[in-house]
Backbone and ligand atoms as CSV (ligand in chain L), in Angstrom:
chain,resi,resn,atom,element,x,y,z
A,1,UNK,N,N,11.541,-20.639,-11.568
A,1,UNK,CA,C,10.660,-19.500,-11.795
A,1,UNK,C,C,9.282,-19.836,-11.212
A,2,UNK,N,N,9.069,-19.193,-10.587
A,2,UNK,CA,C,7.472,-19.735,-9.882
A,2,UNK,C,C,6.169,-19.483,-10.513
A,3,UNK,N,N,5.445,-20.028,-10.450
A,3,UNK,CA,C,4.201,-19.832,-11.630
A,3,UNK,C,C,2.975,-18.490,-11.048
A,4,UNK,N,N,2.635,-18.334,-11.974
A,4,UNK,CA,C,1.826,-17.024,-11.985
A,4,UNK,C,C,0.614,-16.940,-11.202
A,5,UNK,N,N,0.318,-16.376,-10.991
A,5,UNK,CA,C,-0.832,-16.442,-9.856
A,5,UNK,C,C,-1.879,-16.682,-10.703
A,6,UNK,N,N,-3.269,-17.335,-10.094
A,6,UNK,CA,C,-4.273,-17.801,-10.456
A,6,UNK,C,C,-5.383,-16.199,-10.593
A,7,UNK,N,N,-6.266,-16.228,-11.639
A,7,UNK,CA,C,-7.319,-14.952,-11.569
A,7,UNK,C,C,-8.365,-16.014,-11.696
A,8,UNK,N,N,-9.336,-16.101,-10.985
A,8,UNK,CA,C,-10.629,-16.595,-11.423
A,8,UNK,C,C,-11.779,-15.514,-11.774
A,9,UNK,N,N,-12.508,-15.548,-12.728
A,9,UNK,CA,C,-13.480,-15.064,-13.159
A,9,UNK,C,C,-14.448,-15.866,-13.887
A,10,UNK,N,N,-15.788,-15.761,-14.171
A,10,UNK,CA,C,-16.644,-16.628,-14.786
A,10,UNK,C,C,-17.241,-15.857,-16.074
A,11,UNK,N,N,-17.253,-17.252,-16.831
A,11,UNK,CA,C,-17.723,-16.809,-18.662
A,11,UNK,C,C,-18.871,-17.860,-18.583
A,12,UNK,N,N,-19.579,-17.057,-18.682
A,12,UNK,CA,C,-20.957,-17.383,-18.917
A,12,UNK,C,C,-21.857,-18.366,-17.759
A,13,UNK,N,N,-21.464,-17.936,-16.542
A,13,UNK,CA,C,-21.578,-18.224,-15.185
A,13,UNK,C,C,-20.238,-19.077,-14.500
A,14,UNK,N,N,-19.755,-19.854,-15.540
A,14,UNK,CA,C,-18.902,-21.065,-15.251
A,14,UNK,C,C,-17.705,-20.291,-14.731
A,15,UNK,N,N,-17.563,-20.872,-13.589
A,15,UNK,CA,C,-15.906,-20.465,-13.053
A,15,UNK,C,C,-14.490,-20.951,-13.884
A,16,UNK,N,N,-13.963,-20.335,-14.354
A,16,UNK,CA,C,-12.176,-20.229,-15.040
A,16,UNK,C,C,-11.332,-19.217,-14.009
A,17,UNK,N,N,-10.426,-20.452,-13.519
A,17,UNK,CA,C,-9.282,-19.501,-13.209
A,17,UNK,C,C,-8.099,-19.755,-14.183
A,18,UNK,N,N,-7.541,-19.162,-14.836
A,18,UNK,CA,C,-6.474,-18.419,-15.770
A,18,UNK,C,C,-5.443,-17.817,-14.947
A,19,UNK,N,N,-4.071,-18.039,-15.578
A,19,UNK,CA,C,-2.919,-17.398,-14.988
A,19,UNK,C,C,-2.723,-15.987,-15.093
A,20,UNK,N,N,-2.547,-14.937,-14.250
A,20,UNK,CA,C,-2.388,-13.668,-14.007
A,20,UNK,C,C,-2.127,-13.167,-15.328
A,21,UNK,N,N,-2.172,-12.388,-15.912
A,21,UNK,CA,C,-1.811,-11.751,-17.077
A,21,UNK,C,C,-2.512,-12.101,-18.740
A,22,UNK,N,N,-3.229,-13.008,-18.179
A,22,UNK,CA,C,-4.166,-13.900,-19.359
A,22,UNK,C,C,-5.219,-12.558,-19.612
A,23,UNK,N,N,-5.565,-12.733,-20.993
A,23,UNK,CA,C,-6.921,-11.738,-21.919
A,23,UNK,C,C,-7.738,-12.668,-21.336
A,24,UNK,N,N,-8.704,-11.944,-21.620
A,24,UNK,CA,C,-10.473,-12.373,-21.590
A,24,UNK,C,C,-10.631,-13.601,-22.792
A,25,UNK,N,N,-10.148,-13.196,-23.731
A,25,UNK,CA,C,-10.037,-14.142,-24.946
A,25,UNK,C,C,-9.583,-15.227,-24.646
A,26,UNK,N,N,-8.893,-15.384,-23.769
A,26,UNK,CA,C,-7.483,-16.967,-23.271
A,26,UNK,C,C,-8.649,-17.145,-21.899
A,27,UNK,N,N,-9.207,-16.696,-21.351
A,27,UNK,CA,C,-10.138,-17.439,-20.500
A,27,UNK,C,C,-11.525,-17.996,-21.449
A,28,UNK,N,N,-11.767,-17.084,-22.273
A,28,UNK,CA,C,-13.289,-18.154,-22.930
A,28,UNK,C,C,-12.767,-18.989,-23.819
A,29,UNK,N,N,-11.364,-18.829,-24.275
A,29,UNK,CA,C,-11.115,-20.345,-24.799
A,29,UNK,C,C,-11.337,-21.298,-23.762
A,30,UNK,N,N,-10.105,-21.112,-22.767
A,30,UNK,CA,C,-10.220,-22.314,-21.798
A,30,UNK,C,C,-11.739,-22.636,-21.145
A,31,UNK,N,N,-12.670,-21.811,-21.217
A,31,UNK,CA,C,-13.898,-22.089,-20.803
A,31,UNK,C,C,-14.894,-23.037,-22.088
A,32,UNK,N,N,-13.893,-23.109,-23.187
A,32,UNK,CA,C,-14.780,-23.671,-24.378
A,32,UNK,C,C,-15.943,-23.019,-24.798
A,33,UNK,N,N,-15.504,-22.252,-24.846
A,33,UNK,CA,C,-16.780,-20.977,-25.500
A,33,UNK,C,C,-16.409,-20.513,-27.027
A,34,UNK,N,N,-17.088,-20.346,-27.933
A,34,UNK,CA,C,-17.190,-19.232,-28.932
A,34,UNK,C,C,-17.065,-17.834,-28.083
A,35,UNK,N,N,-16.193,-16.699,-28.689
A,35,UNK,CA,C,-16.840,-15.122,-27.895
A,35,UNK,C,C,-18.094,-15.059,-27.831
A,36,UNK,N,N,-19.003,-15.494,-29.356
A,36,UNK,CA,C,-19.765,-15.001,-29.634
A,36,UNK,C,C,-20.498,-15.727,-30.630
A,37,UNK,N,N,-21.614,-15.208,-31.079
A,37,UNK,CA,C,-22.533,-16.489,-32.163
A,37,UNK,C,C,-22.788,-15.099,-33.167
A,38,UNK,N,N,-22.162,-15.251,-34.615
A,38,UNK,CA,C,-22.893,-14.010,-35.599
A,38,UNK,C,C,-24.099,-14.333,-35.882
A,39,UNK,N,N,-24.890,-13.390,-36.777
A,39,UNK,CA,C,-26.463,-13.072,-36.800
A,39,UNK,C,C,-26.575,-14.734,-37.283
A,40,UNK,N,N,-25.899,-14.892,-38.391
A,40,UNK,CA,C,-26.102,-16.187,-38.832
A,40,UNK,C,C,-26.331,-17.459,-37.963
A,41,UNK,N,N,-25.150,-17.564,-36.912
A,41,UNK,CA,C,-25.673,-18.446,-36.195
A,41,UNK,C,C,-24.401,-18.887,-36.144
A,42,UNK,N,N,-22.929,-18.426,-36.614
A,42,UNK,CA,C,-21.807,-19.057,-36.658
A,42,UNK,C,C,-21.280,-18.628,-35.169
A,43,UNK,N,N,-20.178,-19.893,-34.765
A,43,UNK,CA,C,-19.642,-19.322,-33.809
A,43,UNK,C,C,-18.125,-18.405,-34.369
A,44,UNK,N,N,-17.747,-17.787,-33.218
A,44,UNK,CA,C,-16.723,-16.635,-33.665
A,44,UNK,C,C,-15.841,-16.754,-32.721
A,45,UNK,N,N,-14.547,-16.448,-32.732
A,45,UNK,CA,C,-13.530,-16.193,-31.959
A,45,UNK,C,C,-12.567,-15.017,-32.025
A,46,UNK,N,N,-11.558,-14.773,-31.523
A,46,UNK,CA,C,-10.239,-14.469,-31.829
A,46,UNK,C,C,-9.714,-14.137,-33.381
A,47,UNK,N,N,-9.384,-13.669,-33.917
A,47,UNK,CA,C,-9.155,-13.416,-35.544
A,47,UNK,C,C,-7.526,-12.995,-35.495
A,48,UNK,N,N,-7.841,-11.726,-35.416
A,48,UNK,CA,C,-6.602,-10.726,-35.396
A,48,UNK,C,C,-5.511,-10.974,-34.078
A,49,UNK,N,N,-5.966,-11.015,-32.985
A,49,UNK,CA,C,-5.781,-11.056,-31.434
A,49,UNK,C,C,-4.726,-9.710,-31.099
A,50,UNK,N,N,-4.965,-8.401,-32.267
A,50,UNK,CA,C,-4.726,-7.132,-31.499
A,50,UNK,C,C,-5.485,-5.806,-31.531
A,51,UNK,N,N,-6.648,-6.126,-31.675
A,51,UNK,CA,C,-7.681,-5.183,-31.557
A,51,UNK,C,C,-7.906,-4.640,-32.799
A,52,UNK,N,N,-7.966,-5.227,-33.838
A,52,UNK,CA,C,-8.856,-4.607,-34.738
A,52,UNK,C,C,-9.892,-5.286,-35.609
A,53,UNK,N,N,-10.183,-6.512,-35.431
A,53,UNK,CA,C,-11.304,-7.155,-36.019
A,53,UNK,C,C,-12.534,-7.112,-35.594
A,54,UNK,N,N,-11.829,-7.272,-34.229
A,54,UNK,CA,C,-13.381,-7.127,-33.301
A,54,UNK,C,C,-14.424,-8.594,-33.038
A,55,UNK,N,N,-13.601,-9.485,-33.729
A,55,UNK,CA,C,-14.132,-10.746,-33.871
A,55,UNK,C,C,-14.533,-10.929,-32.562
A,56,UNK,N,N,-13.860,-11.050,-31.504
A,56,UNK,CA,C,-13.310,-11.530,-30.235
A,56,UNK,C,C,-14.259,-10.599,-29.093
A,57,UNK,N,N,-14.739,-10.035,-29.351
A,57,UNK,CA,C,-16.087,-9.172,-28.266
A,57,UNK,C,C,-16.830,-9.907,-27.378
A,58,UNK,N,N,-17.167,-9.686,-26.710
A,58,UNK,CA,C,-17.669,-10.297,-25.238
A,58,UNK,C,C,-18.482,-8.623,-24.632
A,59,UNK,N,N,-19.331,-9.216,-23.412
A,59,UNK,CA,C,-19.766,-8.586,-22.740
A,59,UNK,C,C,-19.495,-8.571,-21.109
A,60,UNK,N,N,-18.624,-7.325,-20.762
A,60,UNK,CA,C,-17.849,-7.567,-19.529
A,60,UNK,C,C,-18.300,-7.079,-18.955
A,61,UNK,N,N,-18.710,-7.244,-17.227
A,61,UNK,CA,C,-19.208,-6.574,-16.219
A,61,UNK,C,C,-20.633,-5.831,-16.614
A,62,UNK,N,N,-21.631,-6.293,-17.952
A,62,UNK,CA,C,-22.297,-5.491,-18.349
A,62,UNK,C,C,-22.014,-4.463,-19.405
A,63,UNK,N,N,-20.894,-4.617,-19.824
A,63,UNK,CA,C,-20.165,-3.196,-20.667
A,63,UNK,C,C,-20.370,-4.679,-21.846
A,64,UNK,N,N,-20.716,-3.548,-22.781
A,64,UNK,CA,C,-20.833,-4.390,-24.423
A,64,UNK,C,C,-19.793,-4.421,-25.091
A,65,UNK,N,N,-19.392,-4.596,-26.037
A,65,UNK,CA,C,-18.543,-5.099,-27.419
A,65,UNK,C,C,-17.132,-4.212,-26.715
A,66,UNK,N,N,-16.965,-5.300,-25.772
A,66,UNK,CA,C,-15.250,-5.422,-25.309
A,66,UNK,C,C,-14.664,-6.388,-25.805
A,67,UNK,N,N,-13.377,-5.807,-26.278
A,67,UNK,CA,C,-12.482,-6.592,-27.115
A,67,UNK,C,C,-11.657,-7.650,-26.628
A,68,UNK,N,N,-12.118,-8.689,-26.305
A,68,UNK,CA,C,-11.232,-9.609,-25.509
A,68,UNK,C,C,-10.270,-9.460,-25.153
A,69,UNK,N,N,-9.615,-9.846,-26.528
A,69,UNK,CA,C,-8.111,-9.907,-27.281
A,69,UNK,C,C,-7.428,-8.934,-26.159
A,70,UNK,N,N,-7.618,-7.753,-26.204
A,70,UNK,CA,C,-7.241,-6.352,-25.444
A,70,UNK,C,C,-7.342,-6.215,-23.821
A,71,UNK,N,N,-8.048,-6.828,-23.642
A,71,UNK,CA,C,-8.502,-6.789,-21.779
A,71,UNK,C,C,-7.752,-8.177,-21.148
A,72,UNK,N,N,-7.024,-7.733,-19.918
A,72,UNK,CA,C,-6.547,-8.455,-19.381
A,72,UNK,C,C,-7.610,-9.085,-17.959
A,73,UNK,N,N,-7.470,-10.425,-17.410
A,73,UNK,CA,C,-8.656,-11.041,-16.544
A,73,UNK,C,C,-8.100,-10.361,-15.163
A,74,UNK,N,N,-9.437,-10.294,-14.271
A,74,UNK,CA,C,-9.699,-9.583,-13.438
A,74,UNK,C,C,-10.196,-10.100,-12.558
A,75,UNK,N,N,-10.033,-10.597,-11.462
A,75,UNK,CA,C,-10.402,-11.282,-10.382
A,75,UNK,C,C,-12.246,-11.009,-10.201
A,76,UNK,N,N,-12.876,-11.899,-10.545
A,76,UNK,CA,C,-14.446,-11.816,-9.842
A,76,UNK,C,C,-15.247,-11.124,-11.437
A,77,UNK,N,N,-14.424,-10.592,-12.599
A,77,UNK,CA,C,-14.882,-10.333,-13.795
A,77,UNK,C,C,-16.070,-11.584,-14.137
A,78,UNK,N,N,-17.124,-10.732,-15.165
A,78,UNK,CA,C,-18.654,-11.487,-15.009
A,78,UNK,C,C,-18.128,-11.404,-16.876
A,79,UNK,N,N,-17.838,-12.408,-17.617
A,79,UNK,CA,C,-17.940,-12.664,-19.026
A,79,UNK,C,C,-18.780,-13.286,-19.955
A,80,UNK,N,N,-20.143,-12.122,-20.553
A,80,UNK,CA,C,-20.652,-13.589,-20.971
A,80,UNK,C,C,-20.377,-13.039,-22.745
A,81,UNK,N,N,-20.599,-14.167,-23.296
A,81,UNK,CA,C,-20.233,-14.449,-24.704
A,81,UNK,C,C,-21.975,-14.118,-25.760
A,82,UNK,N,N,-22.548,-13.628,-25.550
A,82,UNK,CA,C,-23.985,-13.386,-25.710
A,82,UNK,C,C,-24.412,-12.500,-26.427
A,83,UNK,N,N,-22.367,-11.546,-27.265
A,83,UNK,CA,C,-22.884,-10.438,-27.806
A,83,UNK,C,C,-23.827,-10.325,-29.408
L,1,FES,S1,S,-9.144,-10.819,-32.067
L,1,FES,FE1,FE,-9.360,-9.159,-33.401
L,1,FES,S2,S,-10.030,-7.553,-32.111
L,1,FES,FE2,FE,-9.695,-9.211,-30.767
């Protein structure tokens, strides 16, 4: 079975390439990121991983409180974790 094609995109400038079909969520893991830092100061991730916690939000291409979990990676996608 031949392996999946590579998507590179960058989380939080840093280049991740991730296998074709990977969430946004499965690239800022592999980038070692939190999604996100709450007011408190905690880091946050992934919870639910099917769209309803919302834990997992990121800021994509400029677009705000996108649901990781839910979005699949996108060649040249700009991810930062900053929400
Ligand atoms: S992990 Fe819960 S909405 Fe994404």
């Amino acid at each position: 079975m031949p392996m999946p094609s590579a998507v590179t995109l960058t989380v939080n400038g840093a280049e991740v390439s991730v296998p074709q079909g990977a969430t946004v969520a499965a690239a800022v893991a592999m980038a070692g990121q939190p999604c996100r830092v709450s007011v408190s100061g905690s880091p946050r991730g992934p919870l639910c991983g099917m769209g309803i916690c919302f834990e997992c939000r990121v800021r994509i291409d400029g677009r705000s409180h996108c649901r990781s979990c839910q979005i699949l990676c996108e060649p040249g996608m700009d991810v930062k974790t900053d929400e």
